[in-house]
C-alpha angles and dihedrals in degrees: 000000000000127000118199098208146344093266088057082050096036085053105041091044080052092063107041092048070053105077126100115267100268097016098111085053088069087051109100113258091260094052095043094054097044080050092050091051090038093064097037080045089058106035089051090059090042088058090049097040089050100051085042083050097101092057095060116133114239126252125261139180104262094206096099096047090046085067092047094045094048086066117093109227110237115235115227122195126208088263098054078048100053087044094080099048099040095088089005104214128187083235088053100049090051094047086050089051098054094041086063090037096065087032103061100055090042091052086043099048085048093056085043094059090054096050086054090057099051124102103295083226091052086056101048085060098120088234099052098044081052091061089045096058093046090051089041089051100049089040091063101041087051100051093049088055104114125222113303108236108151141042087243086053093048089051096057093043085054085051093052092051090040091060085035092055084045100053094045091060088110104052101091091056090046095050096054102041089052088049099055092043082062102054108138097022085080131043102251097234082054099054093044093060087051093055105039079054089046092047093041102054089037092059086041090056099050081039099061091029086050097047089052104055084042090065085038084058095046095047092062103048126106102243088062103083123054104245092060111119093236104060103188119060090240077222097062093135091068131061104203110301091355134099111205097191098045102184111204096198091044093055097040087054093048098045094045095052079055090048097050093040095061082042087063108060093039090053107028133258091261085059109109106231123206118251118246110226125196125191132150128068098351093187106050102132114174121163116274139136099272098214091057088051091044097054100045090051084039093056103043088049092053088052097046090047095048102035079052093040077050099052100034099043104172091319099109132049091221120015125224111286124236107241120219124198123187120198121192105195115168103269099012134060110203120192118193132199130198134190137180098206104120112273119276120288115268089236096061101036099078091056088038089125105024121107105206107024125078150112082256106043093118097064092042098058087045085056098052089059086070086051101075103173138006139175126238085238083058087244111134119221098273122191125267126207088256098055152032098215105047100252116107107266080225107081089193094055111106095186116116119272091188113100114239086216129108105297116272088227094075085062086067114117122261097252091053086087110176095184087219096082083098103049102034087053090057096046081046091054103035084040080086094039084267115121131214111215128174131193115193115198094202107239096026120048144277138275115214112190121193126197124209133189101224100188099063095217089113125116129242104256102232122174084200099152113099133183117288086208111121116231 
């Protein structure tokens, strides 16, 4: 049963200690036993809301996030991205700039809004309050953002996301640790949708803010104008963030070699990994951001590799191989992978998507206290040649300190399981109208099967829309 706050279980405790000595004994046996769980029920919340209580958010008028959240997001698709990079114009970049800069605090205030109507006592966890002030915060500082005009103006706002991006690196770990630690006080179907909306707009949002400090970038460099001694941008291939000529082979080589190498030092080098073979239509490209490509495909081969370095152990000479496909269809580009590692195991299956919920959940939330940080676009902080510590040694430099790279988490060791691999790579995927799915055939192995739009005129597939009701 959920409570929405201490003063519903205060209440209801209070009535039911109410009630004249005997009288639930005049209560029928049903009734007598749904009132005895009802008040163990509660107490037991009550416990929990009250340690959680020093981690409660503080109250705030809500008339200023009742305007925010009356506005509708505007969903935005590669093409429309790649739109504003394509001739950069001052008038562009600034166009660009003002569109992120209406969009942030409209996508924040949404996600605000479902944090309010969660369970009281879900909000007071430490982990997810702390998510609620970062988004208030930023929430605050990017409404407040004027109108961009100039290419000075543009520069500071960069400065102002970039510390923001910066700032919100924890709030994956959180989340989900958050999300594991309330497990029970929410219905699970209930806190996974939370979590795929929360995950979504939150990779919308680094997706059009990075996008946009990627063109910033762009802008200023010297290949830009036509008197530059170098007259061609040596990344023509991408527009900002986005890689026009996505080449599927390319990505799943790299990311198997990856894969096997990381295999490699968790195992031991005497360990016999299985060989990754490609076959299909080799030169299928299409437009996509290439680190969310690169960490979907990075995350099913390091299943399909382990759960076949697992099974197989040193008892054959040469293991069973994963298999890649790759379909070019006219508007999709579906990329399957097979393994022969054995299924997954029943008692995993039926939480196979689920964030929160799991046999090993516990494992799962002491492991994500050895991941500190960690970006939306799954890229840990990595070190620049300015500074130890990731972050520019010039305060007043907006220009990204994140690596556009595959993410440095997929360099974590195998035994460092997160138990969010699965899920995050489908948000990731439907995230561009695409899908992940999997189907396990218990003994022998499992077919994951991905689905890209190639034409990049998608949407982003936003859940936006949160509840008008003031809180």
């Amino acid at each position: 049963m959920l409570i929405d706050s201490d003063r519903d279980i205060d209440h209801r405790v209070a009535f039911s200690s109410a009630l004249p000595h005997g009288r639930s004994a005049m209560l029928p046996p049903v009734a007598r036993r749904i009132s005895t769980i009802v008040r163990l029920n509660d107490c037991c919340l009550l416990r929990q809301g009250r340690r959680w209580a020093s981690g409660a958010p503080p109250w705030r008028p809500a008339a200023i996030l009742d305007e925010w959240v009356q506005r509708e997001a505007r969903p935005i698709s590669l093409r429309q991205l790649t739109f504003f990079g394509r001739t950069l114009t001052e008038n562009r970049l600034l166009s660009s700039a003002n569109y992120v800069r209406t969009e942030l605090p409209t996508r924040l205030a949404h996600r605000l809004r479902d944090m309010q109507t969660l369970p009281y006592v879900v909000v007071t966890n430490p982990h997810m309050s702390h998510v609620y002030e970062l988004y208030y915060k930023a929430f605050e500082t990017l409404r407040r953002v004027r109108e961009i005009n100039t290419v000075d103006d543009n520069d500071r706002y960069c400065k102002i996301i970039t510390e923001t991006l910066q700032e919100h690196l924890t709030v994956i770990p959180k989340l989900a640790m958050g999300v594991i630690e309330c497990q029970g006080l929410m219905r699970p179907e209930e806190t996974d949708r939370f979590m795929n909306i929360l995950l979504r707009s939150r990779i919308s949002r680094r997706v059009i803010a990075e996008q946009h400090l990627a063109l910033t970038e762009t802008f200023h460099s010297p290949w830009h104008f036509p008197d530059a001694k170098q007259p061609q941008d040596p990344n023509a291939d991408f527009v900002g963030d986005v890689f026009l000529r996505c080449n599927a082979k390319e990505v799943v080589e790299e990311c198997s070699q990856r894969a096997r190498t990381l295999a490699k030092e968790a195992f031991g080098s005497a360990c016999k990994l299985p060989k990754v073979e490609l076959q299909g239509h080799l030169k299928a490209t299409f437009p996509y951001i290439l680190s969310h490509l690169q960490y979907i495909v990075g995350e099913l081969l390091r299943n399909s590799i382990e759960a076949v370095v697992e099974k197989w152990g040193n008892l054959a000479e040469h293991p069973a191989p994963v298999e890649v496909l790759i379909c070019e269809a006219p508007q999709h580009v579906i990329i399957r992978i097979s393994d022969q590692g054995g299924g997954i195991p029943k008692d995993i299956l039926p939480n196979l998507w689920s964030f929160g919920k799991g046999p090993r959940s516990h494992i799962h939330l002491e492991n994500f206290v050895r991941v500190p940080k960690m970006a939306a676009t799954m890229q840990e902080l990595k070190p620049s040649p300015t500074s130890p510590n990731g972050i520019a040694a010039d305060t007043n430099d907006w220009r990204r300190p994140v690596d556009g790279s595959l993410s440095s988490l997929t360099y974590r060791p195998p035994d460092l399981r997160l138990g969010m691999g699965l899920p995050m790579s489908r948000v990731y995927a439907e995230y561009w109208a695409g899908s992940l799915e999997l189907h396990s055939l218990e003994g022998y192995g499992v077919d994951a099967f991905l689905t890209i739009s190639k034409l990049g005129n998608k949407n982003e597939q936003l859940s936006t829309r949160a509840s008008m009701d003031a809180v």
